[in-house]
C-alpha positions as CSV (number, residue, x, y, z in Angstrom):
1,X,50.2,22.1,78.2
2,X,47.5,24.1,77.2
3,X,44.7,22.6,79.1
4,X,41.7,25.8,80.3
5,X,40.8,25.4,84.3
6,X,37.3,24.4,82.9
7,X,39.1,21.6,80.8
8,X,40.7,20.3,84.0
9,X,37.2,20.1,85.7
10,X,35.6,18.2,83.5
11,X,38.1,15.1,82.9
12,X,36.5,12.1,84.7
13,X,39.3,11.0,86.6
14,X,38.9,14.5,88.4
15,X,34.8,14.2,88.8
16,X,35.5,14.9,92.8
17,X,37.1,18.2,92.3
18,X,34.8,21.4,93.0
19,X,34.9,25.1,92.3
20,X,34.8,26.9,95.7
21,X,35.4,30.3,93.9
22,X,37.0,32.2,90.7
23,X,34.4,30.9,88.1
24,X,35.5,34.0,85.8
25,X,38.7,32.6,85.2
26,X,38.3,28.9,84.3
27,X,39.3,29.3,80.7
28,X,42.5,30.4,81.9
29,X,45.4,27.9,80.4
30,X,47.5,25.9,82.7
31,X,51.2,25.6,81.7
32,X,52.0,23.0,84.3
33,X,50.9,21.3,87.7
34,X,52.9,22.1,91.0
35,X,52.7,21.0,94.6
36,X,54.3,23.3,97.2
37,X,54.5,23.8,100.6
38,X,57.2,25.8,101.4
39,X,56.5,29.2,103.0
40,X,58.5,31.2,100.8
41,X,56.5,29.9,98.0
42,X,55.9,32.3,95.7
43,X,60.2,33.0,94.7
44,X,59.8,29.3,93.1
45,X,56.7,30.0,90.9
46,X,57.1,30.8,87.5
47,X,53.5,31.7,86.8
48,X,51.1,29.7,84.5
49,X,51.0,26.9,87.0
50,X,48.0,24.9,89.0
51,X,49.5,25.0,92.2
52,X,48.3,21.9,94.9
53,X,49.3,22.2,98.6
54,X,47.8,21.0,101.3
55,X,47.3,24.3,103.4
56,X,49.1,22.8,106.5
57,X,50.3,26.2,107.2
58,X,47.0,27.3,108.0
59,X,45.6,23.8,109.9
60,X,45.3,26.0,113.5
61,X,43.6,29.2,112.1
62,X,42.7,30.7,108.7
63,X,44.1,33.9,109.4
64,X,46.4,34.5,106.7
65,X,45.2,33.0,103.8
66,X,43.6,35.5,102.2
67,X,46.9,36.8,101.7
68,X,48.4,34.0,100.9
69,X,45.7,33.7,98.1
70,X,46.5,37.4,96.8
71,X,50.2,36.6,96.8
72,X,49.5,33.2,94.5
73,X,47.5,35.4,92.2
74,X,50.5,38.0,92.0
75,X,52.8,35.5,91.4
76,X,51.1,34.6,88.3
77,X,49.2,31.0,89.6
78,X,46.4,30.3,87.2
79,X,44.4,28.3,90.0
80,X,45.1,27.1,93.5
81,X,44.0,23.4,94.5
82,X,43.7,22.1,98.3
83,X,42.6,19.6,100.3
84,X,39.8,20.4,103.5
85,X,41.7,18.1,105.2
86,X,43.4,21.2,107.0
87,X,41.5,24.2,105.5
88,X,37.7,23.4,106.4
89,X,35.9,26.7,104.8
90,X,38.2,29.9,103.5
91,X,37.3,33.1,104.9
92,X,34.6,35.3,102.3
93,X,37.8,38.1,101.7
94,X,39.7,35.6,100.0
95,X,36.4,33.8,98.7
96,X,35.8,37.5,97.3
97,X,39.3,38.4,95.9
98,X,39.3,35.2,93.9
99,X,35.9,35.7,92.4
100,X,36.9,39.8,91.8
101,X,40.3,38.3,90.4
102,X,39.2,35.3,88.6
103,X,41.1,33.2,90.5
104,X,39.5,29.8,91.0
105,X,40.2,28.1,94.1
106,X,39.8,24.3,93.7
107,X,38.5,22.2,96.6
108,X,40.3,18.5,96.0
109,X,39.0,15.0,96.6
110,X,40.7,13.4,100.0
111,X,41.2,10.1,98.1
112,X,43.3,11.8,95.3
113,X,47.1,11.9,95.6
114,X,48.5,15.1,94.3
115,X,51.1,12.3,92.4
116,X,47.6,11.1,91.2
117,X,46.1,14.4,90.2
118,X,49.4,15.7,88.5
119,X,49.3,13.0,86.6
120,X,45.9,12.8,85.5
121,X,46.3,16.5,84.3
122,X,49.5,16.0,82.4
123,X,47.9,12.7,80.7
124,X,45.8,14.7,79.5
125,X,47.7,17.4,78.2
126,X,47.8,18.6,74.3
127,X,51.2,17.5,74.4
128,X,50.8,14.1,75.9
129,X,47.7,14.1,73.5
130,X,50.1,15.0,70.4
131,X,52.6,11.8,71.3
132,X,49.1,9.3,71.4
133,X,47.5,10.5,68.2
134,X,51.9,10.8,67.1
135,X,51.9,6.9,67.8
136,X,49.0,6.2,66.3
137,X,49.7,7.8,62.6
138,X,52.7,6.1,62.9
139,X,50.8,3.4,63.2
140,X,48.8,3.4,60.9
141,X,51.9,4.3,57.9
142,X,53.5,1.6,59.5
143,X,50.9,-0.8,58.7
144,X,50.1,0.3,55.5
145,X,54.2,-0.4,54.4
146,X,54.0,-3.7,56.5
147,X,51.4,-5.1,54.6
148,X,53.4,-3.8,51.1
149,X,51.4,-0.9,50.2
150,X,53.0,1.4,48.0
151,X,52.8,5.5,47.6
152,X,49.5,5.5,46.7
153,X,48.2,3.9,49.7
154,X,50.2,6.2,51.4
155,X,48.3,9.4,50.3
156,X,45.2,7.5,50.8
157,X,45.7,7.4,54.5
158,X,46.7,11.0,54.6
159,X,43.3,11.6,52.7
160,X,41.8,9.8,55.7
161,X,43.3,11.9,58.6
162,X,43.4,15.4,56.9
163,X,40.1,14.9,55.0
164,X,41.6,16.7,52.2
165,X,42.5,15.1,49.1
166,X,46.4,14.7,48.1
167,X,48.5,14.4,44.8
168,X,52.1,13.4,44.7
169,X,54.5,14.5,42.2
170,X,57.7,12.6,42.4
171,X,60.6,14.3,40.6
172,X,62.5,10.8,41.7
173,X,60.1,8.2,39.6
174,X,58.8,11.2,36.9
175,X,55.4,10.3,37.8
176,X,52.4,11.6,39.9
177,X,50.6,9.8,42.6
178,X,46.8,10.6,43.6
179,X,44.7,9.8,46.8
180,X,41.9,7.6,45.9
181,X,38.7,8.8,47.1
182,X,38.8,12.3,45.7
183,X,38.3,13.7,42.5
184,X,41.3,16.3,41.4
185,X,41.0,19.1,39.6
186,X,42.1,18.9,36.1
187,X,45.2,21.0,36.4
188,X,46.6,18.5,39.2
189,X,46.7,15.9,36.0
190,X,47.8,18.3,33.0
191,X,50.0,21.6,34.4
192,X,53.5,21.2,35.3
193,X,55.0,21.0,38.6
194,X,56.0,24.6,38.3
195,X,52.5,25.9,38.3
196,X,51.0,23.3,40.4
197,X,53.6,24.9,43.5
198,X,52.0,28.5,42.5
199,X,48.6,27.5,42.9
200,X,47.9,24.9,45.5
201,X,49.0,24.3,49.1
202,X,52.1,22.1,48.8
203,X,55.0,20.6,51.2
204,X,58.2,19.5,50.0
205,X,59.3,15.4,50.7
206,X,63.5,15.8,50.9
207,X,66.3,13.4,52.6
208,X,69.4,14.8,53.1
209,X,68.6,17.6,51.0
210,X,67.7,15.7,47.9
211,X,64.1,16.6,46.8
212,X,61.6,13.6,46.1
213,X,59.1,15.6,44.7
214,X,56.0,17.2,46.5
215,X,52.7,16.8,48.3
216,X,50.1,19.0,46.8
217,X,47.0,19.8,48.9
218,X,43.7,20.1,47.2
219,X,42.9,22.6,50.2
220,X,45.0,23.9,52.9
221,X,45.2,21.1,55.6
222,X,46.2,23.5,58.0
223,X,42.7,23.7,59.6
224,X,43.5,20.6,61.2
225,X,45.0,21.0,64.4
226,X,47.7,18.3,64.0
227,X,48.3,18.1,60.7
228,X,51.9,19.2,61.5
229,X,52.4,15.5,62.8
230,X,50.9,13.2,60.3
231,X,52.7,15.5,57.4
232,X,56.1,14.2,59.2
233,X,55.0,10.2,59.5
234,X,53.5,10.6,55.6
235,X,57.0,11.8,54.7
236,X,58.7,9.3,56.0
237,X,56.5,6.7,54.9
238,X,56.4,8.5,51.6
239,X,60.5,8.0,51.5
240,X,60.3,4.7,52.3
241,X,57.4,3.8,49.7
242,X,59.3,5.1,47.2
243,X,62.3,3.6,47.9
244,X,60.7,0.2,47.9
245,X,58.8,1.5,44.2
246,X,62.4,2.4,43.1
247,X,64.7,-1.0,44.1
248,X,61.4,-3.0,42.5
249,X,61.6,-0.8,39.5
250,X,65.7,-1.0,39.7
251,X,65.0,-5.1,39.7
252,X,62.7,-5.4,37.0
253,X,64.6,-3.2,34.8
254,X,67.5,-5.3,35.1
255,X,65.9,-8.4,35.0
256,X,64.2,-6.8,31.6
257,X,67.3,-5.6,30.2
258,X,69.0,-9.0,30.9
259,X,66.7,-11.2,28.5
260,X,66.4,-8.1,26.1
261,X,70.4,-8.3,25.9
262,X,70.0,-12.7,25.9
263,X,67.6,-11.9,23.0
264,X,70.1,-9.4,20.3
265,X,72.8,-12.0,21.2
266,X,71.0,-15.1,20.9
267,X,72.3,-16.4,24.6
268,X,68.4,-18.2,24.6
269,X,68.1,-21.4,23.0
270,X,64.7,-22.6,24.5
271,X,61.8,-21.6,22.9
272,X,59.8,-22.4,26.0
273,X,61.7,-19.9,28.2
274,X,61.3,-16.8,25.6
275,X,57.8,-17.6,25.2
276,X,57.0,-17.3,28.6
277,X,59.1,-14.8,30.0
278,X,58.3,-12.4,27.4
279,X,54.4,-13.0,28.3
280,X,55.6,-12.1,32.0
281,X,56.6,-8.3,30.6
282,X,53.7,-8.3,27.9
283,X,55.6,-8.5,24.8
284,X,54.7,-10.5,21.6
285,X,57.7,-12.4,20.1
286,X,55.9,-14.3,17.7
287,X,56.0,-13.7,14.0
288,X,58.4,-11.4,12.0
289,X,60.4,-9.0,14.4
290,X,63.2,-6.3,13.5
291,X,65.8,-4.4,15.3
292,X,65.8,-0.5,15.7
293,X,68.8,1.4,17.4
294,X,69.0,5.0,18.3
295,X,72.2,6.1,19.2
296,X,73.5,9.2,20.4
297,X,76.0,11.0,18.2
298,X,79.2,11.6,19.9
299,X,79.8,15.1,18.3
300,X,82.3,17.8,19.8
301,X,79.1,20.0,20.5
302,X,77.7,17.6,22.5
303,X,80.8,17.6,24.9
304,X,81.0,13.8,24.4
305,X,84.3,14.3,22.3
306,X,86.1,15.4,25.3
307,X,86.5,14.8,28.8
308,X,83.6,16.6,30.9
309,X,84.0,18.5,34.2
310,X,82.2,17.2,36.8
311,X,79.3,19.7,36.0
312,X,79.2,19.0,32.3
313,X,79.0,15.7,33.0
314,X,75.8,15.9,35.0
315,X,74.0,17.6,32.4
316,X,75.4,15.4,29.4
317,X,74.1,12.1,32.2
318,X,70.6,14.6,32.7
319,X,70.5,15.4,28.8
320,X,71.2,11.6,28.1
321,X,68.3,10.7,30.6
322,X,65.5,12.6,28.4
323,X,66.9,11.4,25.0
324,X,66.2,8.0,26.6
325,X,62.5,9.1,28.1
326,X,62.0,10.7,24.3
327,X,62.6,7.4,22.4
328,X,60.7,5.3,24.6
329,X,57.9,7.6,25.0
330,X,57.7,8.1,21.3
331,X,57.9,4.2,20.1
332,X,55.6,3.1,22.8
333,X,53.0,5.5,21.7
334,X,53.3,4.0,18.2
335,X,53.7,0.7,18.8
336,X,53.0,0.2,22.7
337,X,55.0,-2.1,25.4
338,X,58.3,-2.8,23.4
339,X,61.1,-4.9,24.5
340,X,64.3,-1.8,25.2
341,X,67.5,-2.1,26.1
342,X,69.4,1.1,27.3
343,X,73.2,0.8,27.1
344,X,75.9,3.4,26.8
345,X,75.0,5.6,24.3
346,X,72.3,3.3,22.4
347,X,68.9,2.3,22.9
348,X,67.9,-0.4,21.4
349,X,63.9,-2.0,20.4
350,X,62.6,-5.2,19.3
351,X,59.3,-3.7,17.1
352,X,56.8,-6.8,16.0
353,X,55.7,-6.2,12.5
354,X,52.3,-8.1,12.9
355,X,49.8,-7.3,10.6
356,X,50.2,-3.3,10.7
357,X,49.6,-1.6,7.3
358,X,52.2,1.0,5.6
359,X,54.5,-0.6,8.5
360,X,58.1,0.5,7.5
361,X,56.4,3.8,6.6
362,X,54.8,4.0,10.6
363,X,58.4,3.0,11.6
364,X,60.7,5.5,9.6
365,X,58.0,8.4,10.4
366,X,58.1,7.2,14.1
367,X,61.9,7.2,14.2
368,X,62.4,10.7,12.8
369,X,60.0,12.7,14.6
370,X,62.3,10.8,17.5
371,X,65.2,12.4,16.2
372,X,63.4,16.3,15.6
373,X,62.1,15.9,19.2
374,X,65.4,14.7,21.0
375,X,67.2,17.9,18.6
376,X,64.7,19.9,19.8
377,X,64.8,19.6,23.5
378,X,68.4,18.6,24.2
379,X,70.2,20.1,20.9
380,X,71.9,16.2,20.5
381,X,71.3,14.5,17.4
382,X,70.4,10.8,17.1
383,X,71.9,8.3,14.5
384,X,69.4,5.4,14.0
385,X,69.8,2.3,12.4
386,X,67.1,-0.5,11.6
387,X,68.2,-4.3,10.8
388,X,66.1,-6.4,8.4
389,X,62.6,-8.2,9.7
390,X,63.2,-11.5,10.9
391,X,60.7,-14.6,10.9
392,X,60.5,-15.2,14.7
393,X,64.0,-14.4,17.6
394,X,66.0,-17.0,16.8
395,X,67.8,-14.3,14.6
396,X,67.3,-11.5,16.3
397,X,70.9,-11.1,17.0
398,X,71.2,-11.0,13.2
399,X,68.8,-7.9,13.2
400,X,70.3,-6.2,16.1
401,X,73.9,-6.3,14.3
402,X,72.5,-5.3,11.1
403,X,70.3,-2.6,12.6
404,X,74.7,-1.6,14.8
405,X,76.6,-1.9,11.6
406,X,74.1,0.2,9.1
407,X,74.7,3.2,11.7
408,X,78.8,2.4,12.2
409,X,78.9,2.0,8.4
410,X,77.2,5.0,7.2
411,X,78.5,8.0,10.0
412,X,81.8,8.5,8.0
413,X,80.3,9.0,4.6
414,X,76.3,10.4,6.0
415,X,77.7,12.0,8.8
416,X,75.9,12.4,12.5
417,X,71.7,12.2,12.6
418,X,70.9,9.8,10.2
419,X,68.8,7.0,9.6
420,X,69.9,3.9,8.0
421,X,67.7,1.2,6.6
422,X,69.7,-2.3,6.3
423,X,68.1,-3.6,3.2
424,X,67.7,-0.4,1.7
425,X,71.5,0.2,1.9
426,X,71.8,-2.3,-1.0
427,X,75.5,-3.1,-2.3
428,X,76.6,-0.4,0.3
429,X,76.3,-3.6,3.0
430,X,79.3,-5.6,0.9
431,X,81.3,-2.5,0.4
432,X,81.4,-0.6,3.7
433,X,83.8,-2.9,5.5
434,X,86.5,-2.3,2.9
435,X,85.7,1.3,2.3
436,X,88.7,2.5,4.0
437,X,91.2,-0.1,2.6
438,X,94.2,0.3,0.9
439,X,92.5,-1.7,-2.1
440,X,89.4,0.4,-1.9
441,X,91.5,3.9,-2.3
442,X,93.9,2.0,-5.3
443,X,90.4,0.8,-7.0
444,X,89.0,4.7,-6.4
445,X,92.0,6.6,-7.9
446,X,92.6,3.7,-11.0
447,X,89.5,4.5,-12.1
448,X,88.1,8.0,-11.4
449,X,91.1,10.0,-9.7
450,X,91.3,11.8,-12.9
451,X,87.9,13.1,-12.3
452,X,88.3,14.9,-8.3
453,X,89.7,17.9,-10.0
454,X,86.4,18.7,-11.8
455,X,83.9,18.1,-9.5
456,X,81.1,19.1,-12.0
457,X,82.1,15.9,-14.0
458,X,82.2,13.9,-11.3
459,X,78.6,14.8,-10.3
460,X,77.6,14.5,-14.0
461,X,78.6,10.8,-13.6
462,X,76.7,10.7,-10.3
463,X,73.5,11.5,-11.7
464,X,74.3,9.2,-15.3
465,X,74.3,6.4,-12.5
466,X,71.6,7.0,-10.8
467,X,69.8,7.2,-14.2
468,X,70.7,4.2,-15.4
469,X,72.9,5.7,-17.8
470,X,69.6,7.8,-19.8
471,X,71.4,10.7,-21.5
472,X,67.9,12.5,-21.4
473,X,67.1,11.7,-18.0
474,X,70.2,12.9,-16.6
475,X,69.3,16.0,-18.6
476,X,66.5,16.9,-17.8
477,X,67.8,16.2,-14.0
478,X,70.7,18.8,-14.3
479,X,68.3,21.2,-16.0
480,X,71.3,21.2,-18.8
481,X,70.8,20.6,-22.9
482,X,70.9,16.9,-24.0
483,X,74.5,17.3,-26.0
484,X,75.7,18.9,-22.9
485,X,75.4,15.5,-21.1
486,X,77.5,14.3,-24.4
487,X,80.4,16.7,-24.4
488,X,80.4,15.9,-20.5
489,X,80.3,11.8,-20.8
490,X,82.9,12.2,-23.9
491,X,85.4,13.8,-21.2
492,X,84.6,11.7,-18.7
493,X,85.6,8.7,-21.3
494,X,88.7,10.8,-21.9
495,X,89.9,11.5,-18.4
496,X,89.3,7.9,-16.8
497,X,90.1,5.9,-20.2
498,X,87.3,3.8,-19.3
499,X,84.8,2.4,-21.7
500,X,81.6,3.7,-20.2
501,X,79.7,1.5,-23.0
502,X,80.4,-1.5,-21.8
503,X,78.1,-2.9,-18.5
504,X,81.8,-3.9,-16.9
505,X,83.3,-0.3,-17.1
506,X,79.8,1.5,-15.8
507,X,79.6,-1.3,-13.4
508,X,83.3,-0.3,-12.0
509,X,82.2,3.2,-12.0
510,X,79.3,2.4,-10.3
511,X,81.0,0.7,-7.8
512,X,84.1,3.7,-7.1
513,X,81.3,6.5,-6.8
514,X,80.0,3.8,-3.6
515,X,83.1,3.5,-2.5
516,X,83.5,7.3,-2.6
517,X,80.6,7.8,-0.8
518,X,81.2,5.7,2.0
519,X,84.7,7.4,2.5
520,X,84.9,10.8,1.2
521,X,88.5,10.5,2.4
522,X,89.4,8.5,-0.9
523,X,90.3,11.5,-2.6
């Protein structure tokens, strides 16, 4: 209960009640109120208690009650209450024990019922107390969810009752939360959550043992008395905010990923629509757009190649997660609030060209510290492709399968982690769909089969290509003498029995090397 004697005096309700003796022990602390009139009182006691009786025992004669007063006090009673309806004055031995003792003697109001008094004292208890100020922090969390506040309101009201500002960091939403009307220090915005556990005050916010994050105190709130209580209602209206925060988030992102999906397939006709639903997410669709896909290679290290434990596949799902937060961190930092769409193993963004300068350059640089950073942190590598700029989304689709194909088309020959431009890929575009065709490997070995048992002619050629057929510039490329490059294209004539003079023949060679590249399988 933990109410003093002294307390018990001084509550209103009990203005009528008066100290006859015992004024040393008024801070005492009552456990509980009893009324008893038995005369083998004192085996019901269990000490701690403010005992009211009516001393009808003692209604013909006093003589007694000092002992009856020393056997309450060794029975552990904090403080004996009666009426003078029976006992008119007590006798000066028990007036003097009490005082000696510390053991008030309470003289009670006629009027008041004991039912009355035992109430009054119990209403007025800490714990009674702790179930009205209980009610009203529920209260007030209650009203703040009612009238759709969200988490921050919700450490605002804690700020309020604990006088101590309070930072939230949610391991559910990967974001932190602040009170409003107090000014953090700067670690609660930069350090980690690690180090912010270490150094401040902090509580943990868990349902069913699954963490939400953590309150962190900017002091201890422990010097209030009941802080206890409004850290439980703040955790559950913490939960709840967050839940709300979450299935509006869950919402939105699929109403985003809806018309980001309508878009690459071209499931929107009306102009109107597109315009004005892409102004309700703040995007700009106007002017030339392109398609950019990152996609997550597939690769035996990764563990995709195979089926995954249960455990594996938690961390390849956890891995996946913060390839995802990398891209979209990364591109929105270059070229803020872009349409994305998350599926499988791609993500997928609709950049705006606008009027940016050195663009493409922006972009590729963009899109391969992307790659480096998802390496870096997860160990998966990132195939990206990039579809041509279109003049407005009606052909975004277009882009978006240009931007699919460029990285489907270029694995087998690039391999895993690259980055494929479409219109940069040139002739490649016509010639990757039949790279792995019968025809392609007939075409291949008609012309230079002869040539995959001497791979240091076949690379000569290479580089003759890509030099436009310069004998000097192939030269000085392979660091070899200019008749070198002779002797070498004279064999190469030899071996292929093709004409390398004529612009058909290179053109055929030209056009085998592609085909080699795209399927290295040819040979």
């Amino acid at each position: 209960m933990s109410l003093t004697v002294e307390q018990i005096l001084k509550i209103p309700e009990l203005s009528g009640v008066t100290l006859i003796a015992g004024e040393s022990g008024l801070m005492k602390n009552v456990r509980s109120v009893n009324v008893m009139e038995t005369p083998d009182i004192s085996q019901w006691l269990r000490g701690g208690e403010f005992l009211l009786f009516s001393g009808y025992q003692f209604r013909n004669s006093a003589k007694g009650f000092e002992d009856f007063v020393r056997g309450m006090y060794e029975a552990g009673i904090v403080a004996l209450g009666f009426k003078n309806r029976f006992i008119r004055q007590i006798s000066h031995g028990a007036k003097d024990f009490a005082d000696q003792a510390g053991f008030p003697i309470l003289m009670l109001p006629l009027e008041l019922s004991y039912s009355d008094i035992m109430r009054i004292v119990i209403m007025n208890s800490e714990e009674v107390g702790s179930v009205r100020f209980s009610e009203t922090v529920l209260r007030s969390f209650s009203d703040i969810l009612r009238d759709g506040g969200g988490s921050s309101d919700v450490l605002a009201n804690m700020e309020s009752l604990l006088n101590c500002g309070v930072c939230f960091v949610s391991d559910t939403m990967k974001k932190r939360y602040y009170s409003s009307g107090r000014s953090f220090p700067e670690d609660c915005f930069t350090e980690d959550e690690g180090a912010l556990l270490e150094k401040y005050r902090h509580e943990r916010v868990t349902l069913s043992q699954f963490v939400h994050g953590y309150f962190i105190f900017e002091r201890d709130p422990a010097g209030n008395a009941l802080w206890h209580v409004i850290l439980e209602h703040a955790k559950t209206a913490m939960h709840l905010a967050l839940q709300k925060e979450i299935m509006a988030m869950e919402i939105e992102a699929r109403y985003h990923n809806e018309f980001v999906q309508d878009l690459l397939m071209g499931n929107i006709r009306h102009h109107e629509e597109i315009i004005n639903r892409s102004r309700a997410f703040g995007w700009d669709l106007t002017g030339k757009l392109r398609v950019v896909i990152f996609n997550i290679d597939s690769n035996d290290k990764n563990g995709a190649g195979e089926r995954l434990p249960d455990e594996g596949a938690a961390r390849h799902q956890e891995a996946r997660e913060r390839v995802y937060a990398i891209c979209k961190n990364e591109m929105n930092f270059v070229f803020q609030n872009l349409p994305c769409l998350t599926m499988s193993e791609y993500i997928v963004f609709i950049v705006n060209v606008g009027r940016r300068q050195n663009f493409s350059e922006k972009l590729l640089q963009c899109c391969k510290d992307v790659q480096e950073k998802v390496r870096a942190s997860t160990g998966y590598t990132l195939s990206v492709g990039i579809g041509n700029e279109k003049n407005g989304f009606g052909k975004l689709s277009e882009s978006y399968d240009e931007a699919r194909r460029a990285i489907e088309m270029m694995r087998n020959s690039s391999g895993d982690g690259g980055l494929h431009v479409w219109d940069e890929m040139g002739v490649l575009t016509v010639l990757a769909p039949i790279a792995g065709s019968a025809e392609a490997h007939k075409f291949f070995v008609s012309r230079l089969g002869k040539l995959l048992h001497d791979e240091n002619l076949l690379y000569t050629l290479r580089v003759l290509v890509e030099q436009d057929w310069n004998f000097k510039a192939t030269a000085r490329w392979l660091k070899v003498h200019y008749n070198t490059i002779h002797y070498r294209y004279e064999r190469i004539c030899e071996l292929t029995g093709l004409d390398l003079s004529t612009g058909e023949k290179r053109l055929e060679a030209a056009v085998a090397l592609k085909l080699l590249h795209l399927n290295p399988k040819l040979h």
